[in-house]
N, C-alpha and C positions, 0 to 999 in steps of 0.2 A: 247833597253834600255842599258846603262850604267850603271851599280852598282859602288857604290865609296865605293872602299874597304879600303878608309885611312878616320878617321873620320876630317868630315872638317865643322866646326864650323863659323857660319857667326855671324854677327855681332846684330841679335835678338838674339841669344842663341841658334838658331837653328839648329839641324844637318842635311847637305845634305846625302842623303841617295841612290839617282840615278837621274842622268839625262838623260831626253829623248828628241825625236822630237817632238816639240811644243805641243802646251795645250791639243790638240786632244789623244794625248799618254797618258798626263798626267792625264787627266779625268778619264783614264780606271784605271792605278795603284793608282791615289788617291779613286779611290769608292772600288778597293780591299784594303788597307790601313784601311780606315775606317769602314769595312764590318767586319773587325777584330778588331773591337775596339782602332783603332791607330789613335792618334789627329795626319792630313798631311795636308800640304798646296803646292803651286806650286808657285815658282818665276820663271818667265821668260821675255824675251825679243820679246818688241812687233812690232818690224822690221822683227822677222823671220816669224811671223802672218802674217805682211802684204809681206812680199817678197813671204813666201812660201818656204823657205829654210834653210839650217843648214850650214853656213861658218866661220870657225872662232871662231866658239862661237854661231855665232849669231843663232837664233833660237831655241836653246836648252832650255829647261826649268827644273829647278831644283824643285826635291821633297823634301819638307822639313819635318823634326819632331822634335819634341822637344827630348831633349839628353835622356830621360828616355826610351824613345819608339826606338830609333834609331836600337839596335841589335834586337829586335823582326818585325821591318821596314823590314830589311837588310836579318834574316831568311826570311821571307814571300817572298821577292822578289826574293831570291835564290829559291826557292821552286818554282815558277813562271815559272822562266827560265827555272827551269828540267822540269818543266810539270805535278808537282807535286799538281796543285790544283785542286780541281773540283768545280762547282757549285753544292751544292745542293736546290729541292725544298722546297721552306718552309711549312711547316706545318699550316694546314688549321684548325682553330677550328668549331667543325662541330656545328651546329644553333639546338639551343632546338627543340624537338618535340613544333610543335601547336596543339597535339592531346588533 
């Protein structure tokens, strides 16, 4: 992953926030994104899909948020990087007695 440490602004209003290796990447940081409460989306380029490659540009795909969510985006993903996350299990509500 790439973190974009300069805020860059595209032309929905949205901030890129890091780009990775194609959609496959981006699926895992955008379900961590939104696992946190953070509205993300992913632009990318659908020749790297079909090549299977990062050249140039081509294949990379950019994670986006909206500018409000951007520095809580950018902590999260720095956290990532150290190794600083964990999964936890979610909590099961337990089923009435049928006594």
């Amino acid at each position: 992953m790439c973190p974009e440490p300069d805020v860059e602004v595209i032309d929905t209003g949205e901030v890129v926030v890091a780009r990775v290796q194609g959609f496959l990447e981006a699926d895992t940081v955008l379900a961590a994104l939104r696992a946190n409460g953070l509205d993300a989306r992913a632009r990318g380029d659908a020749m790297g899909e079909i090549a299977g490659l990062t050249l140039d540009g081509i294949g990379l795909t950019e994670i986006l948020v909206p500018p409000a969510h951007a520095e809580a985006a950018r902590d999260l993903l720095a956290a990532a990087e150290r190794g600083e996350l964990t999964l936890a299990e979610p909590e099961l509500e337990s089923a009435p007695d049928q006594g």
